[in-house]
N, C-alpha and C positions, 0 to 999 in steps of 0.2 A: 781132270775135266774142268770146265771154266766155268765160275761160279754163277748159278741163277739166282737172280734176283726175286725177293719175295718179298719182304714189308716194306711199304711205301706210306706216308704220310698223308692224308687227305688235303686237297688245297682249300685254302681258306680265304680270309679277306686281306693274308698277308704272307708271306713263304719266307722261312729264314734259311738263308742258305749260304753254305760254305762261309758263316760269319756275316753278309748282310743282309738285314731288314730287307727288304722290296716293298712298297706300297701299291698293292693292287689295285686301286683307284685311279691315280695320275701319277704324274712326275718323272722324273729317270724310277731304273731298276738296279739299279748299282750305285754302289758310294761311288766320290772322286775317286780316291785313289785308284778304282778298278778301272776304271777310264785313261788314267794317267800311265799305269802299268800299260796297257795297250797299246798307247802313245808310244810308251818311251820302247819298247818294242820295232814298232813299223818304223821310227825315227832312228834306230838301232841298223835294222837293214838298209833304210836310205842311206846312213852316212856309208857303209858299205860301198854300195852301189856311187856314191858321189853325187846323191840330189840334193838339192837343196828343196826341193818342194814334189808332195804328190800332187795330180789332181784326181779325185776319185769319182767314180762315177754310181758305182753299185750301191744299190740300198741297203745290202747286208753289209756292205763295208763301212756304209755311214752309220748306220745305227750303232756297230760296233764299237765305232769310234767316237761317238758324239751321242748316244742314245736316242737319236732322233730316230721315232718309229708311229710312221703315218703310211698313208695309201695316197698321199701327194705325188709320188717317185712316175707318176704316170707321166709328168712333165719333167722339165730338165730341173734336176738336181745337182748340185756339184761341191764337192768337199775339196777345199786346198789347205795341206797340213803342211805347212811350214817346219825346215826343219827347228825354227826355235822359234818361241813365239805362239799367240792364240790361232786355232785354226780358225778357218772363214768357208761360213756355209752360204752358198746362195740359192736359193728357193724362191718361188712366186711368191711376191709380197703380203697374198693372203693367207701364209702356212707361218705368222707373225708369231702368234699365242702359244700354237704349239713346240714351235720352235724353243720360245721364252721359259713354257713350265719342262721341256723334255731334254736341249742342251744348252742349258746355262751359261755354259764358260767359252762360247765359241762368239764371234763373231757374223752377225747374220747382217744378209745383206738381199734384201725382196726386190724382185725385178719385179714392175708389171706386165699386163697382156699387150703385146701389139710387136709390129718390128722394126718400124721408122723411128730412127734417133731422134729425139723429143728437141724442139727446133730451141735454139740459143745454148745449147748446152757446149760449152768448150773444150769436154773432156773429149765427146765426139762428132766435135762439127765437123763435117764430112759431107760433101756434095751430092746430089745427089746422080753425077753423071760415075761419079768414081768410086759410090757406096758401093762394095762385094765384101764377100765373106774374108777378104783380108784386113777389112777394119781402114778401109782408104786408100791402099795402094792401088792401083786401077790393074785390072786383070785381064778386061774384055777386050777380046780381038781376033781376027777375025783366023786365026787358026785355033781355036781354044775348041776342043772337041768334048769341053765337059759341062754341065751346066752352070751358070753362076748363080750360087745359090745366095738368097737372099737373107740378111743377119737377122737375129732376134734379141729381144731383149735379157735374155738368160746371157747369150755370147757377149753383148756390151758390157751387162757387168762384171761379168768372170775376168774380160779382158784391161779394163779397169782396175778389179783387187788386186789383178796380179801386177799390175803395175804400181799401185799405191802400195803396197808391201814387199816394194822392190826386188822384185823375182822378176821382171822385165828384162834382165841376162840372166837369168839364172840356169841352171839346169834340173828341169821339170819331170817326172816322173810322170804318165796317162796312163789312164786306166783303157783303153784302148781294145782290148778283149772283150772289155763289158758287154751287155744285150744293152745296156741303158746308157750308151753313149753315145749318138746315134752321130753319123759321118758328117750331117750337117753342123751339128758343135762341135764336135772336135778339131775339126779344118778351120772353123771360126776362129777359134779359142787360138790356133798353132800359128795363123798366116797373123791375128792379131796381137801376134805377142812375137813378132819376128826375131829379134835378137836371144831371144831363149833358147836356149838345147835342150829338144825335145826328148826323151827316152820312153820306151819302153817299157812298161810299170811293171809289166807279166804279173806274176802272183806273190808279190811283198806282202799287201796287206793279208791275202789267202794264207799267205804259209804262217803269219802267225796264228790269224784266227783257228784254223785248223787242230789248234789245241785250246782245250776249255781248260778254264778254271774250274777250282771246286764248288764254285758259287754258279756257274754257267751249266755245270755237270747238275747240279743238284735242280736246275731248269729242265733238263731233260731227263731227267729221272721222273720227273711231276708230269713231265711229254709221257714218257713211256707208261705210267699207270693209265692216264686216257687212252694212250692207243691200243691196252687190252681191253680196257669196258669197252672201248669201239666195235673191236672185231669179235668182241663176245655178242655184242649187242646184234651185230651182222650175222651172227652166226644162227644166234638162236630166231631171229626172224626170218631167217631162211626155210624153203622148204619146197616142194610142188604146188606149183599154182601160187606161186607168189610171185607178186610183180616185186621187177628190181627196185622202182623207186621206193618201196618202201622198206627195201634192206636197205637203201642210202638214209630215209628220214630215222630209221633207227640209229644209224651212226652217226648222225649230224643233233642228234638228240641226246645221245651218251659224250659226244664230244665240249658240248655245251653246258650240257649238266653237270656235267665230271669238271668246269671250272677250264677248259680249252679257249684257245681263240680262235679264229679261221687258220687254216694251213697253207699252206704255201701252193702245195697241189690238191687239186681235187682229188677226194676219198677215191680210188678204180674200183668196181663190182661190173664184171664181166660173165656174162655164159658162155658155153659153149659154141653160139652163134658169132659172137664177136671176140672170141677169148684171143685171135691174135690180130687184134685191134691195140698195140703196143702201149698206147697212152690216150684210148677212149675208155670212157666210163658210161654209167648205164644208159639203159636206153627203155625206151617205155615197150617191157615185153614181160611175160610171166616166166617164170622157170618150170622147166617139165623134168620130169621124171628122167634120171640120165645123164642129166647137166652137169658139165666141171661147173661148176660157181669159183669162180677168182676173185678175191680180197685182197686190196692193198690200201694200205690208209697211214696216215702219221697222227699221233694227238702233238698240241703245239701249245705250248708253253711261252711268252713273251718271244716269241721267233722262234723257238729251238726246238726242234721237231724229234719225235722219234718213230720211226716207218717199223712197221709188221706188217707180214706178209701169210695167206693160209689157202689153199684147194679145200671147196668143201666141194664132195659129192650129195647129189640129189637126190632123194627118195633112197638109195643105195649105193654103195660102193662097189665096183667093180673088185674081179676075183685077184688080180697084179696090182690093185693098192697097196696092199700091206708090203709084199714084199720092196715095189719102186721106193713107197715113203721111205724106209730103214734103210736102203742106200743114201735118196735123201738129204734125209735126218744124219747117218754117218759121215756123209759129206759133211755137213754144216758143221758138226762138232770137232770133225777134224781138225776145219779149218780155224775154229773158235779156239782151239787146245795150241796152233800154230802163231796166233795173233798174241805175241809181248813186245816188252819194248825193245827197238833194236832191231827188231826182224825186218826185211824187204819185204813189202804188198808183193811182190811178184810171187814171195817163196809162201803168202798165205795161198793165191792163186792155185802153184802148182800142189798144194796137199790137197785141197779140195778136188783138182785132179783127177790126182793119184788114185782117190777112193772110186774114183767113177772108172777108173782104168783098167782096176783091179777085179771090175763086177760086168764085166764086156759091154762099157759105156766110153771105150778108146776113142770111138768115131765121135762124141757126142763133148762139144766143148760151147763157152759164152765168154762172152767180150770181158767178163769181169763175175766175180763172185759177193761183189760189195762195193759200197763206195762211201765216202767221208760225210756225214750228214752235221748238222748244227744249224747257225741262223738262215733261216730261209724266206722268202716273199717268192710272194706269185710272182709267176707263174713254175716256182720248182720249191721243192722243199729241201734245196740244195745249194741255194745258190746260183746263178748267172752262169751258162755254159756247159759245155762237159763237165759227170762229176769227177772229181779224183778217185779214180776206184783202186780198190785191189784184181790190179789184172796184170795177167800175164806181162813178164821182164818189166813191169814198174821196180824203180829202184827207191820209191817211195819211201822211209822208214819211218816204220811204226813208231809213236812215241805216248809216253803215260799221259793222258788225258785226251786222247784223239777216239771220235766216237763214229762208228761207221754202221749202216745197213745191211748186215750178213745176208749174204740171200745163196740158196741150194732151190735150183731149178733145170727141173727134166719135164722137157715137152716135147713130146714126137719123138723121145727116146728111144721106140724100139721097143722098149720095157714095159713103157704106161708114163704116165702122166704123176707129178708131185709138184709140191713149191711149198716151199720153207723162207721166209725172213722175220729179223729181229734187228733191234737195236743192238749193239755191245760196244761196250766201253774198254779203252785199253789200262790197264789197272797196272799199277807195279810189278803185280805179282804173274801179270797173264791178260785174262780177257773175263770179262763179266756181262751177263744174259741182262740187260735193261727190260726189255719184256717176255712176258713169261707165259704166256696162250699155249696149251698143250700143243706138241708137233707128233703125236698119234693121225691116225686116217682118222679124217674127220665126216661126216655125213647128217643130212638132214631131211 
């Protein structure tokens, strides 16, 4: 069976982990070196692939890389990691400070607010009959069925550094999946840097991160103690006649207390009124007597999240909870007992399955039984995109230090109703339980 976790550390005004210090105050959260490690990693798979340069767009990629971790990323952000050499961040001119005390060793470059090329400037003196989003070349005319969209100042200076750092032929790596890349910069960024070969970034920087460190693991271990005081806190404020907002102010009060920072997703508390409301959260109404109550929440640690998942019944328990949970519950440990290194997500998938196949739940299947969890920003506690889950014929392999959201979930089964999730870590030895909330029928 795969090991649960049970003593955990209190956080304090400092967490020593996997060997470094972290300053909970200000500054990075990792030495150099874990930074450099990282680097030399994604610069690892570029040369692979033949880039010479990324351009990254995602906030979990930058922060990974560069430690830079603000709630700026609402505007355009952009990391270019050369394959040798300092990377170059560019940011709105007024994210200076943070920039300065969070990634030291990078090259920043602040754009201001506006989109008209600032007049005399010879890097882009550019007319203003022929200014388009190719940076000069004139595009308009009169078959052109797309809009011409109009440059900003984030695209003049991205197109710029990559020309000052001589990547203007180079072969470029885009982050192009991103949520945070939006069509208007990256057609900017591509048409203004025309001799470059563009590529395809797919998931470089993903597949490394996708594995933590011990230092990164021991961030989500300090995640997963808050997201049990969460969902205890949820729990026991639970009951009939109790409005949902104040099962949320309980969790947002244990997530805070407990030394958390905002999560990436908002906490879900769902009844029975909205329970297949997929990714709504509460709504101002009491719970009555009856109610599935649905919990899902992450506590979050400098980005790194850890999600639990719980059904509590309302007033009472129906008379098929006991038996649906221990299906369940046997799902999930299956699948927990199936997760080491080496194995295919597909083949953790089909054990989770198999249990439910075995208990006349053949007809009853989901898109995935888990999925890869770590740094995360709003609006996911995932990451940017679909997650990487453990689903069916993923040829995905498991490896020792990759942390996923186990989830065992029966709804409208036939049978009744359950849901089970936790953190777990894939360990050398197997899989280990990050949080540890009883998964008995629960009720309030």
């Amino acid at each position: 069976m795969p090991e649960e976790r049970t003593n955990r550390r209190e956080s304090g005004s400092s967490i020593f982990a996997g060997g470094v210090m972290m300053d909970n105050v200000s500054g990075r959260y990792f030495k150099d070196a874990e930074y450099q490690r990282r680097r030399t990693q994604v610069r690892a798979g570029m040369a692979s692939r033949g880039l010479d340069a990324c351009l990254i767009a995602s906030p979990e990629n930058i922060y990974y890389l560069t430690g830079l971790d603000h709630q700026g990323y609402f505007a355009c952000q952009l990391l270019i990691l050369p394959a040798n050499g300092q990377p170059v961040l560019i940011t709105r001119a007024m994210e200076k400070a943070t920039v300065r005390d969070q990634a030291p060793d990078v090259t920043h470059i602040g754009y201001t607010d506006g989109s008209e090329p600032p007049p005399g400037d010879d890097e882009v003196a550019i007319s203003e009959d022929t200014w388009s989003m190719t940076m000069g070349a004139p595009t308009r005319d009169a078959t052109r069925k797309r809009p011409n969209l109009m440059p900003t100042a984030a695209v003049r200076e991205t197109v710029k550094a990559l020309h000052d750092t001589g990547l203007g032929q180079g072969v470029i790596g885009i982050d192009m999946n991103s949520t945070f890349l939006p069509y208007s910069i990256a057609e900017g960024v591509m048409n203004g840097v025309p001799d470059a070969e563009w590529r395809q970034l797919d998931n470089l920087v993903d597949d490394v991160r996708i594995v933590q460190s011990p230092a990164e693991l021991e961030l989500t271990r300090e995640a997963a103690a808050i997201s049990d005081s969460m969902m205890l806190s949820a729990i026991a404020a639970a009951g009939p006649g109790v409005n949902a907002r104040e099962i949320m102010a309980a969790i947002y009060d244990a997530m805070f207390r407990r030394g958390g920072t905002y999560p990436g997703f908002v906490p879900l508390v769902r009844s029975t009124r909205t329970l297949a409301h997929e990714h709504g959260t509460w709504e101002d109404m009491a719970l009555e007597r009856g109610d599935l109550l649905f919990l899902e929440m992450a506590g979050c640690v400098r980005r790194y999240h850890a999600p639990i998942g719980r059904f509590v019944f309302v007033g009472e328990a129906p008379k098929e909870a006991q038996r649906v949970n221990t299906i369940c519950r046997e799902a999930m440990l299956a699948a927990a007992d199936a997760i080491k290194p080496g194995v295919r997500a597909g083949d953790v998938y089909e054990t989770w399955q198999a249990v439910l196949d075995r208990n006349n739940l053949a007809h009853y299947s989901r898109h995935h039984c888990g999925y890869s969890i770590g740094i995360g920003y709003p609006p996911s506690w995932s990451g940017s995109g679909v997650p990487v889950g453990l689903r069916r014929n993923s040829d995905l392999q498991l490896r020792e230090g990759m942390t996923f959201h186990l989830m065992s979930w029966l709804l409208n089964s036939g049978l009744g109703d359950a849901f089970l999730s936790d953190t777990v870590e894939v360990t050398a030895s197997g899989c280990e339980f990050l949080t540890t909330v009883s998964r008995e029928v629960l009720y309030r």
